[in-house]
mmCIF file of the N, C-alpha and C atoms, coordinates in Angstrom:
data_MODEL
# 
_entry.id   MODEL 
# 
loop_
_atom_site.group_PDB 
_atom_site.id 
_atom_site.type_symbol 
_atom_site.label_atom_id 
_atom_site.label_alt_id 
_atom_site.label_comp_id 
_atom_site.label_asym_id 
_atom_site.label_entity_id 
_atom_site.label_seq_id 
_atom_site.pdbx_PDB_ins_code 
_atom_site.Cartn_x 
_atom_site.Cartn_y 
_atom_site.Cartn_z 
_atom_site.occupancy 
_atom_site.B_iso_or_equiv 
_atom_site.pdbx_formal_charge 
_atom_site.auth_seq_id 
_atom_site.auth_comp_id 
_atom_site.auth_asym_id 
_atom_site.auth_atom_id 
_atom_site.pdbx_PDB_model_num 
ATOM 1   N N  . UNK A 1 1  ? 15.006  -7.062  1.768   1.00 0.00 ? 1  UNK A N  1 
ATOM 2   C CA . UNK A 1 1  ? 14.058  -7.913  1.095   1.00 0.00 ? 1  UNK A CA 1 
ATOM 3   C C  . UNK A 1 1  ? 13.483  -7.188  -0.114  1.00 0.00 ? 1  UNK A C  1 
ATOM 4   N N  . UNK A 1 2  ? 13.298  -7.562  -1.055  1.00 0.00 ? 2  UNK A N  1 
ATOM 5   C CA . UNK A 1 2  ? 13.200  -7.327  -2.256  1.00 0.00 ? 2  UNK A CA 1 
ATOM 6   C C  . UNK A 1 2  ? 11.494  -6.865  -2.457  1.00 0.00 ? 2  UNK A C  1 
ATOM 7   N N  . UNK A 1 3  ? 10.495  -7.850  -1.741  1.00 0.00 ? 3  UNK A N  1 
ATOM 8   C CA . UNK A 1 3  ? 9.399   -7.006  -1.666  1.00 0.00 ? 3  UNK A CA 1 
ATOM 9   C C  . UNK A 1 3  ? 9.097   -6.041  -1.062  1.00 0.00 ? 3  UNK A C  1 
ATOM 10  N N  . UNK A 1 4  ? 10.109  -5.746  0.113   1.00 0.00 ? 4  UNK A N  1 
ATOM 11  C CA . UNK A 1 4  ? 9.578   -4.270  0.809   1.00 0.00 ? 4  UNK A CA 1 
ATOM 12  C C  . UNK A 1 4  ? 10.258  -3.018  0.318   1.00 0.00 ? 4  UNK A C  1 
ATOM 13  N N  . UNK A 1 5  ? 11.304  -3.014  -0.970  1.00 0.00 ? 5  UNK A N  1 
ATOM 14  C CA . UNK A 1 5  ? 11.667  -2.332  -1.596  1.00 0.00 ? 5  UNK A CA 1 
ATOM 15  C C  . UNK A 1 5  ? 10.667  -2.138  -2.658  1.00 0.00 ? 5  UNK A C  1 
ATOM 16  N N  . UNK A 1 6  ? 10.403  -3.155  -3.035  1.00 0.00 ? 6  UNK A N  1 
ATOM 17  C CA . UNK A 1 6  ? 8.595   -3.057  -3.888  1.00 0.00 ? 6  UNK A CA 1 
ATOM 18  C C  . UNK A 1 6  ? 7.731   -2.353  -3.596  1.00 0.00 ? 6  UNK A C  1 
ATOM 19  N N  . UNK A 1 7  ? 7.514   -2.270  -2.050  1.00 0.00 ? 7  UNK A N  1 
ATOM 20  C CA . UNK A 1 7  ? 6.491   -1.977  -1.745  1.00 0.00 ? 7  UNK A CA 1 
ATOM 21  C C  . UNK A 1 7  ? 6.809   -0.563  -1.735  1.00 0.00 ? 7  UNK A C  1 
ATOM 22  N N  . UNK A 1 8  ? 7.867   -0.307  -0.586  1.00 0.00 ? 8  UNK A N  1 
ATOM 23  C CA . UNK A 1 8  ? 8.053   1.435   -0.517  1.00 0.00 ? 8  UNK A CA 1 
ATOM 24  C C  . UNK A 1 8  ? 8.069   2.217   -1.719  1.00 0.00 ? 8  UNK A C  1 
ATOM 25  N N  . UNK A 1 9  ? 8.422   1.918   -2.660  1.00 0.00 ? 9  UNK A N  1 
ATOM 26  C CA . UNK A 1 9  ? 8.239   2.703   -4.177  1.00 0.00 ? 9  UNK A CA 1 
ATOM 27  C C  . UNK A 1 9  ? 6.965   2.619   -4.764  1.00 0.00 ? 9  UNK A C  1 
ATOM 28  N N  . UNK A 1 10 ? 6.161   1.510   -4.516  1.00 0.00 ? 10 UNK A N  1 
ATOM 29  C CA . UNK A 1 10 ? 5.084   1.216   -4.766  1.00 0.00 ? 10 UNK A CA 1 
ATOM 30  C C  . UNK A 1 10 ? 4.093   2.311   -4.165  1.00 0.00 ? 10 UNK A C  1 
ATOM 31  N N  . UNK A 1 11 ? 4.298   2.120   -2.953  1.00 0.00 ? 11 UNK A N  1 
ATOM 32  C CA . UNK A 1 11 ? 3.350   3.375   -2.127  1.00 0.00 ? 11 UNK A CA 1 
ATOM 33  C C  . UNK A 1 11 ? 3.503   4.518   -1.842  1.00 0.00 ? 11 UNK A C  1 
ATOM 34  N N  . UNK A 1 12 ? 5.023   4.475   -2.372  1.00 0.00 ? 12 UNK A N  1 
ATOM 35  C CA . UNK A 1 12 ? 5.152   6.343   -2.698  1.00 0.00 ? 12 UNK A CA 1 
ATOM 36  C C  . UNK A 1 12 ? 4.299   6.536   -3.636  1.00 0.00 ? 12 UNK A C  1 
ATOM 37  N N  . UNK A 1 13 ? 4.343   5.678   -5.217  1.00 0.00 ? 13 UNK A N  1 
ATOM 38  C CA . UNK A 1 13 ? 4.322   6.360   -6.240  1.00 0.00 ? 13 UNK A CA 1 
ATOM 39  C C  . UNK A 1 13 ? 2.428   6.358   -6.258  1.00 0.00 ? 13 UNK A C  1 
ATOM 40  N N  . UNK A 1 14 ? 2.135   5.263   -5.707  1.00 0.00 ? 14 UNK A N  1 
ATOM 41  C CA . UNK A 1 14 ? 0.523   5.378   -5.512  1.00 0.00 ? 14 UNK A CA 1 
ATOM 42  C C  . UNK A 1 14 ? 0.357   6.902   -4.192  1.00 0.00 ? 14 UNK A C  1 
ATOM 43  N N  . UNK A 1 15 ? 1.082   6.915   -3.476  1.00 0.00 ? 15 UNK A N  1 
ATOM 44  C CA . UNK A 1 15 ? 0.469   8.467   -3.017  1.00 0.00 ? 15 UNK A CA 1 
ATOM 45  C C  . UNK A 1 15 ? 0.422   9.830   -3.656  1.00 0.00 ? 15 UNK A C  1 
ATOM 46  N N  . UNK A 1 16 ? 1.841   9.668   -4.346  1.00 0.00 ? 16 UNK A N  1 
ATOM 47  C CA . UNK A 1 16 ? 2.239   10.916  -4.867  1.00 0.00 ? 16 UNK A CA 1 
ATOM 48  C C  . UNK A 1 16 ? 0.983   10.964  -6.294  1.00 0.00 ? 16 UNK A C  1 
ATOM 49  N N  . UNK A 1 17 ? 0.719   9.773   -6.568  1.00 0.00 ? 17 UNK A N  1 
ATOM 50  C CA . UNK A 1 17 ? -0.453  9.809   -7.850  1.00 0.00 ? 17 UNK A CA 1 
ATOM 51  C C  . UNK A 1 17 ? -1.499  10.242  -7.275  1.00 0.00 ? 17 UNK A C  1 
ATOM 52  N N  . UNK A 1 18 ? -2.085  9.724   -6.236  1.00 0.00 ? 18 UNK A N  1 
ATOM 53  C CA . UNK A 1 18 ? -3.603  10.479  -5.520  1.00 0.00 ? 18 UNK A CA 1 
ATOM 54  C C  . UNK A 1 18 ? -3.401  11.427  -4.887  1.00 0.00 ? 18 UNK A C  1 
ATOM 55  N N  . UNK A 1 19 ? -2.201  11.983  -4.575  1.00 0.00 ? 19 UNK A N  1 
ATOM 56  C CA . UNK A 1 19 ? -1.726  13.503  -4.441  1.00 0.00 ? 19 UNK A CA 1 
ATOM 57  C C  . UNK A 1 19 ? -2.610  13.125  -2.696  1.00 0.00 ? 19 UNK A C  1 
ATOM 58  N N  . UNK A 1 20 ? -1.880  12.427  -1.776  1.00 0.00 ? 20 UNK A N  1 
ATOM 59  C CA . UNK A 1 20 ? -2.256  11.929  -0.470  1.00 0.00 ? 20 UNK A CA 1 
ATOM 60  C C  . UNK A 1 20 ? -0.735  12.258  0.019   1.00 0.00 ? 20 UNK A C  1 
ATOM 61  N N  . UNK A 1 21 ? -0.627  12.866  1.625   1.00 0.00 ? 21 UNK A N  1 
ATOM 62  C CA . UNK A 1 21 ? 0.440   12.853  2.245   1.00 0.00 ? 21 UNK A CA 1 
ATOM 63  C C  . UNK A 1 21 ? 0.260   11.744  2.939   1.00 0.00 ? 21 UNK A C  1 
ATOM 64  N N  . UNK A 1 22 ? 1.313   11.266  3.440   1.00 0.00 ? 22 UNK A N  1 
ATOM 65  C CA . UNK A 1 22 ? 1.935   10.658  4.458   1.00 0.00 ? 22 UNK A CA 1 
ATOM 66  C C  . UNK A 1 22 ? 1.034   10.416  5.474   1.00 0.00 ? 22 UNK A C  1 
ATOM 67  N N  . UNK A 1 23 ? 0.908   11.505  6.184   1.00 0.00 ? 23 UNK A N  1 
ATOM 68  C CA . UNK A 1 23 ? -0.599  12.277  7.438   1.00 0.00 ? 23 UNK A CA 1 
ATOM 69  C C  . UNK A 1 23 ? -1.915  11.599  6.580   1.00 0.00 ? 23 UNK A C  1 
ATOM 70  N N  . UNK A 1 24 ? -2.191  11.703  5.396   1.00 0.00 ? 24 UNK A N  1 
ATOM 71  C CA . UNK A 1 24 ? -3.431  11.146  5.023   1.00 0.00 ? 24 UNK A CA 1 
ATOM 72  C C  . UNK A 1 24 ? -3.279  9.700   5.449   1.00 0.00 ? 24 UNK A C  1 
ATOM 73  N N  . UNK A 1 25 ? -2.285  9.147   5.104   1.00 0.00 ? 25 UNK A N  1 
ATOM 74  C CA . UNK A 1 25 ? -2.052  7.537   4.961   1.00 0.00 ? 25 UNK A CA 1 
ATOM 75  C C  . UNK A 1 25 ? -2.258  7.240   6.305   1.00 0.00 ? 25 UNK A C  1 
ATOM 76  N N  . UNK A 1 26 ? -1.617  7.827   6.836   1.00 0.00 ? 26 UNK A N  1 
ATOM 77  C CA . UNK A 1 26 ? -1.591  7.731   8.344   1.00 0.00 ? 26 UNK A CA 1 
ATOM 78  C C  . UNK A 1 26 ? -2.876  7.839   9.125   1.00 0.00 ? 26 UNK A C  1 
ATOM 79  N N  . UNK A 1 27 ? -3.421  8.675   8.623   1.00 0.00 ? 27 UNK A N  1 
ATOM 80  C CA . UNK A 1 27 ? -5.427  8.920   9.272   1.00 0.00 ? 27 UNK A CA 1 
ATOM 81  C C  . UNK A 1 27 ? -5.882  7.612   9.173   1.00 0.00 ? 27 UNK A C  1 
ATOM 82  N N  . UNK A 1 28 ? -5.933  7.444   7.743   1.00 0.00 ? 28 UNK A N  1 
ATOM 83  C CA . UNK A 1 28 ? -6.708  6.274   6.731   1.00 0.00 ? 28 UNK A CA 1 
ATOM 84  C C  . UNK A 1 28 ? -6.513  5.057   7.561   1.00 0.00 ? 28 UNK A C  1 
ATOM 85  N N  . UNK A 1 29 ? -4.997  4.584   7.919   1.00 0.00 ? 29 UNK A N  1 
ATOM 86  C CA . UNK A 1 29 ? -4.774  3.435   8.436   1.00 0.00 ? 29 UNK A CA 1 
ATOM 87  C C  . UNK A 1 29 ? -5.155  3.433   10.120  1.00 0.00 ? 29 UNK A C  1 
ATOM 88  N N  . UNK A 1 30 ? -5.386  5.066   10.695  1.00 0.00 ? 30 UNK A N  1 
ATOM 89  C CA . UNK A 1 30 ? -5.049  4.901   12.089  1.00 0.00 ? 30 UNK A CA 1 
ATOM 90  C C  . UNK A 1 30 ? -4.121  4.113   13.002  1.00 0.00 ? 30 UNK A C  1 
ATOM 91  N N  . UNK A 1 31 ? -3.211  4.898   12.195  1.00 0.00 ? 31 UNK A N  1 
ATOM 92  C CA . UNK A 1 31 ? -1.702  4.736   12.986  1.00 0.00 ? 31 UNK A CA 1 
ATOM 93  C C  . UNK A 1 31 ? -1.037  6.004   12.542  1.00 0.00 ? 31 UNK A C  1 
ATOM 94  N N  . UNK A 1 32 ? 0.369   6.148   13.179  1.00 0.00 ? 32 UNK A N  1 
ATOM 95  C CA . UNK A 1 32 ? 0.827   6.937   13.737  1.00 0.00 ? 32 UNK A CA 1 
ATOM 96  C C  . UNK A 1 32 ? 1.913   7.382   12.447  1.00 0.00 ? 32 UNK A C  1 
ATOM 97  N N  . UNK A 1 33 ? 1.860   8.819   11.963  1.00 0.00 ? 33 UNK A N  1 
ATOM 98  C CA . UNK A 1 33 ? 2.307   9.250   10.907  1.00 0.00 ? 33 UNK A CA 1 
ATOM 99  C C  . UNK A 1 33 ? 4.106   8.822   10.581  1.00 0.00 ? 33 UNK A C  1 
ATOM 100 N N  . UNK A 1 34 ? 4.475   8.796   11.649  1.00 0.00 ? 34 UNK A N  1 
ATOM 101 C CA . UNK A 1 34 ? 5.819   8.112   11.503  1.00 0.00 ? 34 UNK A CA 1 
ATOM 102 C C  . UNK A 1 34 ? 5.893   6.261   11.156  1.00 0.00 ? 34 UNK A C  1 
ATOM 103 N N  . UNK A 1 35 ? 5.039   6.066   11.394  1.00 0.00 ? 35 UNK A N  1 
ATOM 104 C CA . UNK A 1 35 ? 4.820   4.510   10.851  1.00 0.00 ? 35 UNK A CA 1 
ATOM 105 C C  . UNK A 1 35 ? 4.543   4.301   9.233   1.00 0.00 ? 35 UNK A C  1 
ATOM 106 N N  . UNK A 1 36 ? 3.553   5.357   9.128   1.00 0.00 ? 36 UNK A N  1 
ATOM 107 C CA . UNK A 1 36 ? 3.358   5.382   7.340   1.00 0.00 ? 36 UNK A CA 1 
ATOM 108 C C  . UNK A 1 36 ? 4.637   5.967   6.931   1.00 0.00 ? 36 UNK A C  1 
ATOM 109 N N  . UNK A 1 37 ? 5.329   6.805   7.479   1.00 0.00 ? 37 UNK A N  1 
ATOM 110 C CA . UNK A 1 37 ? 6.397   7.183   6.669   1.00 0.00 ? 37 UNK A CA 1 
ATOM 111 C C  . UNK A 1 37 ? 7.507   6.182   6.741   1.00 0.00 ? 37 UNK A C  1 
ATOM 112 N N  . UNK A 1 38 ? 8.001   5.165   7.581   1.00 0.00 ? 38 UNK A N  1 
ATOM 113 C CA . UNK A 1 38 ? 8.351   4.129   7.507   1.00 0.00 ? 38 UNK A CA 1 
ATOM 114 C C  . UNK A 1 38 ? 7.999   2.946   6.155   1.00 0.00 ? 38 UNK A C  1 
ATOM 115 N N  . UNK A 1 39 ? 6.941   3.140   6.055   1.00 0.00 ? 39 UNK A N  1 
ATOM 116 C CA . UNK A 1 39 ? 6.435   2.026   5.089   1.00 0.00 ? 39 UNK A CA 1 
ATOM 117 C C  . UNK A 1 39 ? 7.237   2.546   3.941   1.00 0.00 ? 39 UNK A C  1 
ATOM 118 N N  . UNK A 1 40 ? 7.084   4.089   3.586   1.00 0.00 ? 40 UNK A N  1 
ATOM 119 C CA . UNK A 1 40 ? 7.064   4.768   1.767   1.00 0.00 ? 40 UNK A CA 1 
ATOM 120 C C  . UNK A 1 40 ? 8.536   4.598   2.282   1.00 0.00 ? 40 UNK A C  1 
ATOM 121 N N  . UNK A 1 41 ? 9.712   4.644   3.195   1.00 0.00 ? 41 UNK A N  1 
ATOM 122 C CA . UNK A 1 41 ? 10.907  4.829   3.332   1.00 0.00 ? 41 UNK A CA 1 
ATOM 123 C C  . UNK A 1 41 ? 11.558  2.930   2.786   1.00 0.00 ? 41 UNK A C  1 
ATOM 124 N N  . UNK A 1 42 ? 11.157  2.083   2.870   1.00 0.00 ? 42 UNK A N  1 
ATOM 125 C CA . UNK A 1 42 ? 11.535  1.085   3.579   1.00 0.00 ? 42 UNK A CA 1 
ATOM 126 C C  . UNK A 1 42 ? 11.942  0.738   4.468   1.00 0.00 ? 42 UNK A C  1 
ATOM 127 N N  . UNK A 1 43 ? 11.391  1.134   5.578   1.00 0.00 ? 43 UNK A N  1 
ATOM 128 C CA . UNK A 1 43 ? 12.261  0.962   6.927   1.00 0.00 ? 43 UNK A CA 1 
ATOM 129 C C  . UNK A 1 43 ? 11.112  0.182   7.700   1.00 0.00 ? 43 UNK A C  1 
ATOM 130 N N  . UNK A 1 44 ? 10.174  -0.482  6.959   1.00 0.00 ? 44 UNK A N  1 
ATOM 131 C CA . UNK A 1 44 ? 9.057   -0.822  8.337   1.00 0.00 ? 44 UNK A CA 1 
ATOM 132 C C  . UNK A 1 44 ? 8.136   -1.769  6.897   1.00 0.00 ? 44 UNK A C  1 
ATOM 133 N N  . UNK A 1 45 ? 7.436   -2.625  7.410   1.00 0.00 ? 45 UNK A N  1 
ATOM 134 C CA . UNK A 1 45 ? 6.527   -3.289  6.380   1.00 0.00 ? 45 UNK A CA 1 
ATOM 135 C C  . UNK A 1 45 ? 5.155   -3.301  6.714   1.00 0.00 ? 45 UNK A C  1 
ATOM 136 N N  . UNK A 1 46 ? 3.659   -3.252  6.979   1.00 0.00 ? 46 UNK A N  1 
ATOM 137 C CA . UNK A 1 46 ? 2.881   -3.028  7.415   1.00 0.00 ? 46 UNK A CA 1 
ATOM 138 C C  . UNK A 1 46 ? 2.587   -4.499  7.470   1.00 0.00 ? 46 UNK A C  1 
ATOM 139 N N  . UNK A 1 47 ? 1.580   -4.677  9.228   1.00 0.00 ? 47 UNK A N  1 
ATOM 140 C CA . UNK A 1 47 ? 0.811   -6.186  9.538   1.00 0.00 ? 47 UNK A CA 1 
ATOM 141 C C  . UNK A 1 47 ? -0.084  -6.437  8.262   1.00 0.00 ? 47 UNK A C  1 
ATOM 142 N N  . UNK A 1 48 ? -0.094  -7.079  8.314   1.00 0.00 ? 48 UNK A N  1 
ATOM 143 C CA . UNK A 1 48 ? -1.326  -8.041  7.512   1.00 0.00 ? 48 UNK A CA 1 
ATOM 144 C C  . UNK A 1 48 ? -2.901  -7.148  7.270   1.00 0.00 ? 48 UNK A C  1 
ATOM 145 N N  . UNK A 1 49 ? -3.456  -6.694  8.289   1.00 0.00 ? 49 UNK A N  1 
ATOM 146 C CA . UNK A 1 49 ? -4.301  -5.655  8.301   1.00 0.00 ? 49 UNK A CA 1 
ATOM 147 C C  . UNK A 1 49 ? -4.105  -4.564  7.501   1.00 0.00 ? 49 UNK A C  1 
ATOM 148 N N  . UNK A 1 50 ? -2.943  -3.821  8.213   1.00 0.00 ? 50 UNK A N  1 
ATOM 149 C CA . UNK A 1 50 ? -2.592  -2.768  7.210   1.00 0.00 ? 50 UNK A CA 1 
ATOM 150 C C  . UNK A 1 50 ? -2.478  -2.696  5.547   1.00 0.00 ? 50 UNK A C  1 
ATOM 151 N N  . UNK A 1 51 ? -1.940  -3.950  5.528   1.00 0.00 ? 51 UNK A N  1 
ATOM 152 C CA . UNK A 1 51 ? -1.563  -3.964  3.833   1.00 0.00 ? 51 UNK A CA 1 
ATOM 153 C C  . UNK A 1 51 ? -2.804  -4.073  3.320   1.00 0.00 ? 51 UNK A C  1 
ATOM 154 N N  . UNK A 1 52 ? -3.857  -4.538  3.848   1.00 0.00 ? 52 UNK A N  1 
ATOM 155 C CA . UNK A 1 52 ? -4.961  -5.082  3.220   1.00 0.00 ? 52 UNK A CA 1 
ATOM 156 C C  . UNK A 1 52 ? -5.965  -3.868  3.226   1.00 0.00 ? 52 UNK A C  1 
ATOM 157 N N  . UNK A 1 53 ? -5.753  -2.684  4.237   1.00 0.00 ? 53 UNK A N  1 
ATOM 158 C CA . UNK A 1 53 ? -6.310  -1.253  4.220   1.00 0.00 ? 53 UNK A CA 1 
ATOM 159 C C  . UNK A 1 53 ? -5.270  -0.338  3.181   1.00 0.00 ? 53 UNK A C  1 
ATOM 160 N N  . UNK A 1 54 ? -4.354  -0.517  3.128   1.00 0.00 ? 54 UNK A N  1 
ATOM 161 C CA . UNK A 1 54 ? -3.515  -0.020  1.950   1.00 0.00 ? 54 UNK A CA 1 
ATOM 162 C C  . UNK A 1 54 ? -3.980  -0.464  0.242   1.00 0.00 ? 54 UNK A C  1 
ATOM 163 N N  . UNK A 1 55 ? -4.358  -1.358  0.253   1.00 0.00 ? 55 UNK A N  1 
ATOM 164 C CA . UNK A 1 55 ? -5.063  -2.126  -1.012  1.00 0.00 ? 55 UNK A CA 1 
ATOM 165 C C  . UNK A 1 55 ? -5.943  -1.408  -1.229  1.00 0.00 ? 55 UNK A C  1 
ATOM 166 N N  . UNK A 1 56 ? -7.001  -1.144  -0.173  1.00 0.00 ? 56 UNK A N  1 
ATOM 167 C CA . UNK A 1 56 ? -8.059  -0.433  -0.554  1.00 0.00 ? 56 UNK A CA 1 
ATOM 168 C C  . UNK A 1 56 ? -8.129  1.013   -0.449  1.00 0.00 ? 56 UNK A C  1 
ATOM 169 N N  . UNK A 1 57 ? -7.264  1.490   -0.084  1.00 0.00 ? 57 UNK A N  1 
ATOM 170 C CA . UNK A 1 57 ? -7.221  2.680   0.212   1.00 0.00 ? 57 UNK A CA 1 
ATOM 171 C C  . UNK A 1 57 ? -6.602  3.125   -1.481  1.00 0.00 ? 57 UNK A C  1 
ATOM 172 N N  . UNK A 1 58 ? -5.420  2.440   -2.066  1.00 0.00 ? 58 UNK A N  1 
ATOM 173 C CA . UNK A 1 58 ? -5.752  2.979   -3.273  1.00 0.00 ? 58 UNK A CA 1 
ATOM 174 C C  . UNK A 1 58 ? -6.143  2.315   -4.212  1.00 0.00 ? 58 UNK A C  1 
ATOM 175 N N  . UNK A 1 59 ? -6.932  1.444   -3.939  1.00 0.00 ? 59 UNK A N  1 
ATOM 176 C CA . UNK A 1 59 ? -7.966  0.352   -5.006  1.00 0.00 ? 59 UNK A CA 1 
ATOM 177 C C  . UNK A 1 59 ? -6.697  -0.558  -6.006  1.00 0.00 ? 59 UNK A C  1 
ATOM 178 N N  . UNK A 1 60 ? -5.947  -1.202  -5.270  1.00 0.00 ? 60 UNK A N  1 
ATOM 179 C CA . UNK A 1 60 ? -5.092  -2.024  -5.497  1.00 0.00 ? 60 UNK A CA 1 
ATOM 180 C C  . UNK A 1 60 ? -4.770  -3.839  -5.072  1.00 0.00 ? 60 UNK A C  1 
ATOM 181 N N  . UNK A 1 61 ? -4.264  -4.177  -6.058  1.00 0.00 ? 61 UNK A N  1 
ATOM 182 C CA . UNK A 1 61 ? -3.933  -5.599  -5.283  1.00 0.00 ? 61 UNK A CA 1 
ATOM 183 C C  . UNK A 1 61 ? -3.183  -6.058  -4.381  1.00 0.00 ? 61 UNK A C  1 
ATOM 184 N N  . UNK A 1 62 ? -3.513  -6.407  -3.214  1.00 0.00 ? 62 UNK A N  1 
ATOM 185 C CA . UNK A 1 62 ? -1.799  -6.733  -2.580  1.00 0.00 ? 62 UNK A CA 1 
ATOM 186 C C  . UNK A 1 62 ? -0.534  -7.403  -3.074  1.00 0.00 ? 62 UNK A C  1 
ATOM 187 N N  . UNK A 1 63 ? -0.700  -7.854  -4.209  1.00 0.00 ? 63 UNK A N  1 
ATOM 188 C CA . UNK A 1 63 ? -0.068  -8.896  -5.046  1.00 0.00 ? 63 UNK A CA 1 
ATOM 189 C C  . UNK A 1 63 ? 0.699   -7.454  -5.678  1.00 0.00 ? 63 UNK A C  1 
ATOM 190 N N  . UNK A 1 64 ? 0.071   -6.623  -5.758  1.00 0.00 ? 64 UNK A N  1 
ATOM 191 C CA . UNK A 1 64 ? 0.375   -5.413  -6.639  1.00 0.00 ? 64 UNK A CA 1 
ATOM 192 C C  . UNK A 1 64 ? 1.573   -4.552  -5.867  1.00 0.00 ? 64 UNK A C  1 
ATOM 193 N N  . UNK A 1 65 ? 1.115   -4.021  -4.795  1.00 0.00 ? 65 UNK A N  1 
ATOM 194 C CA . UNK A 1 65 ? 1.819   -3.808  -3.765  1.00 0.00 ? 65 UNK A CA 1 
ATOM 195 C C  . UNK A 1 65 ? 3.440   -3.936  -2.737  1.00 0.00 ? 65 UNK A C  1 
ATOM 196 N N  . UNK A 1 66 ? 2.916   -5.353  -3.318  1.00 0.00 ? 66 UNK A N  1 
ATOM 197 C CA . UNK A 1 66 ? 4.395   -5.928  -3.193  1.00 0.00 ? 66 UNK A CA 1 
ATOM 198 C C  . UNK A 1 66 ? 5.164   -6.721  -4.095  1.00 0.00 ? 66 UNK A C  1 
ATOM 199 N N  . UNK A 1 67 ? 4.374   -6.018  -4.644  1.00 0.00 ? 67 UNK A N  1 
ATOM 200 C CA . UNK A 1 67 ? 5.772   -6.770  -6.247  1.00 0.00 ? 67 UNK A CA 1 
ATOM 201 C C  . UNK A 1 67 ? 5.478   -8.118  -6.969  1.00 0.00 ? 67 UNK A C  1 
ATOM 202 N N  . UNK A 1 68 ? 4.989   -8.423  -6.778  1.00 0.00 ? 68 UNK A N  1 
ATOM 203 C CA . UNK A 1 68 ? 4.056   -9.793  -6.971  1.00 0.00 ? 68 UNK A CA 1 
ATOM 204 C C  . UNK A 1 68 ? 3.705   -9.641  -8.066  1.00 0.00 ? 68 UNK A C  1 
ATOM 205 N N  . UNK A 1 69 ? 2.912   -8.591  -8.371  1.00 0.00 ? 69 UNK A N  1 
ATOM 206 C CA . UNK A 1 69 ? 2.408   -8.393  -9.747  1.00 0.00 ? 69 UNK A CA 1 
ATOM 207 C C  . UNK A 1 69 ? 2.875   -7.258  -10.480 1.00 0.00 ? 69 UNK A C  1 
ATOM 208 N N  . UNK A 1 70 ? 2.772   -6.795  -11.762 1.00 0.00 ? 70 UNK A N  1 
ATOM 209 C CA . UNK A 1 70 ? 2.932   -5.691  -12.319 1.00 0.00 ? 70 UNK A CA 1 
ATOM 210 C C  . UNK A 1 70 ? 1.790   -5.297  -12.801 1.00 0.00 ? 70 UNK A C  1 
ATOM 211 N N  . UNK A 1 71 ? 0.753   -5.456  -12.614 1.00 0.00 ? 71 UNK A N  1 
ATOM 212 C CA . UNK A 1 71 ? -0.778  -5.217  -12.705 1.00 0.00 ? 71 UNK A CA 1 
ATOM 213 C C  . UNK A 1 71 ? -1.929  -4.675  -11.639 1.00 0.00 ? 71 UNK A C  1 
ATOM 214 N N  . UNK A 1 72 ? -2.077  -3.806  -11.357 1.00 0.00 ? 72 UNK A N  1 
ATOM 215 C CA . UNK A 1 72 ? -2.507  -3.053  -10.069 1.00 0.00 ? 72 UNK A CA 1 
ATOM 216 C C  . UNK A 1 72 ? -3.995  -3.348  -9.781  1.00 0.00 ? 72 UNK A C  1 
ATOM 217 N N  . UNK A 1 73 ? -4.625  -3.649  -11.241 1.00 0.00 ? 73 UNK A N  1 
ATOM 218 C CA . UNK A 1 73 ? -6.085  -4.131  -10.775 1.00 0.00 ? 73 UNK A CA 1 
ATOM 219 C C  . UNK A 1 73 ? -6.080  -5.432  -9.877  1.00 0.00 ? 73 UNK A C  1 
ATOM 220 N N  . UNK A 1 74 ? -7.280  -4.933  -9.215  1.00 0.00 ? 74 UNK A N  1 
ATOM 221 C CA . UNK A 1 74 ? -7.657  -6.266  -8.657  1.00 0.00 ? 74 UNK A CA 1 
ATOM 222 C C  . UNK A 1 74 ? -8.606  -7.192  -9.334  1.00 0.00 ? 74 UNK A C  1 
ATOM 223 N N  . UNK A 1 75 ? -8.244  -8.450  -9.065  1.00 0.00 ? 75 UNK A N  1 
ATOM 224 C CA . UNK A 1 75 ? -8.886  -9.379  -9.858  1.00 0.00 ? 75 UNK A CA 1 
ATOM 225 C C  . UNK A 1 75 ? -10.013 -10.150 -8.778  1.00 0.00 ? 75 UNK A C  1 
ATOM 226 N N  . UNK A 1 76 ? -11.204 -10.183 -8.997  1.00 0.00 ? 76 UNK A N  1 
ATOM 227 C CA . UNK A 1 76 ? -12.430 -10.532 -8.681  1.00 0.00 ? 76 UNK A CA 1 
ATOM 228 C C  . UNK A 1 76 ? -12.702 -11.716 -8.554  1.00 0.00 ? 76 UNK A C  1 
ATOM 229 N N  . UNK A 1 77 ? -13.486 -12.461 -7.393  1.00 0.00 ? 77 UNK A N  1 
ATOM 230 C CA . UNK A 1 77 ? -13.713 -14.156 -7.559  1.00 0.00 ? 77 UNK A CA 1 
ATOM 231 C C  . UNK A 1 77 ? -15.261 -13.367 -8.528  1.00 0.00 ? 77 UNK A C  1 
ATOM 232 N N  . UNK A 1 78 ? -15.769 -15.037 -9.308  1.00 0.00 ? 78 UNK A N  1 
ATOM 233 C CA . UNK A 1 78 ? -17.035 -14.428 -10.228 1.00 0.00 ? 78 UNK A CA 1 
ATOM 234 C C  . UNK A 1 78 ? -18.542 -14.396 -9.200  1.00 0.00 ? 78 UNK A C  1 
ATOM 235 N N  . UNK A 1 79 ? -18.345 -14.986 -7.665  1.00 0.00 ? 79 UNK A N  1 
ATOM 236 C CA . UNK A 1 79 ? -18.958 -14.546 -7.007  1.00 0.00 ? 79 UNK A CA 1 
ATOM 237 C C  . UNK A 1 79 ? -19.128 -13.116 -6.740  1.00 0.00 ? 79 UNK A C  1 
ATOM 238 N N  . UNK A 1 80 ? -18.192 -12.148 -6.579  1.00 0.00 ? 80 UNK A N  1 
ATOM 239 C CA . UNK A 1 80 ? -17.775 -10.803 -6.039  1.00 0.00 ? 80 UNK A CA 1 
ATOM 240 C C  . UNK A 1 80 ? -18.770 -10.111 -7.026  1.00 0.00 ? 80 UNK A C  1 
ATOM 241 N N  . UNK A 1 81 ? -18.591 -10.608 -8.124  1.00 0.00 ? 81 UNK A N  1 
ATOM 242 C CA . UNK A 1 81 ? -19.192 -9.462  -9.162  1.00 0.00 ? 81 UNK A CA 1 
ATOM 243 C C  . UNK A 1 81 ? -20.777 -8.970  -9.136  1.00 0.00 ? 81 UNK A C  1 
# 
């Protein structure tokens, strides 16, 4: 699938930028370090939860994440602000 190839490059290249291992990702989400390394591999896609702690973990869109967008900010309802 074309977005979870998105994604795994996606969340390499957002770790390797915040200079975060694998083991960090893995704390952050509380799950099990072979699961985050699944995600950055493509071999695994994260629940619904996860992706949405992955967003914030590096202040990203999920739209962003998975390929959806080429724009990493997140975009705000004008309530939020």
């Amino acid at each position: 699938m074309k977005f979870q190839k998105n994604f795994s490059e996606r969340i390499t290249a957002l770790r390797k930028e915040k200079r975060m291992t694998v083991q960090m990702i893995a704390d952050s989400l509380e799950i099990k370090q072979q699961s985050a390394s699944a995600y950055t591999t493509g071999k695994s896609f994260p629940n619904a939860l996860n992706l949405i702690k992955l967003a914030e973990l590096f202040n990203v869109s999920i739209d962003y994440l998975v390929g959806r967008s080429d724009v990493p900010e997140i975009n705000m309802r004008k309530e939020e602000q």
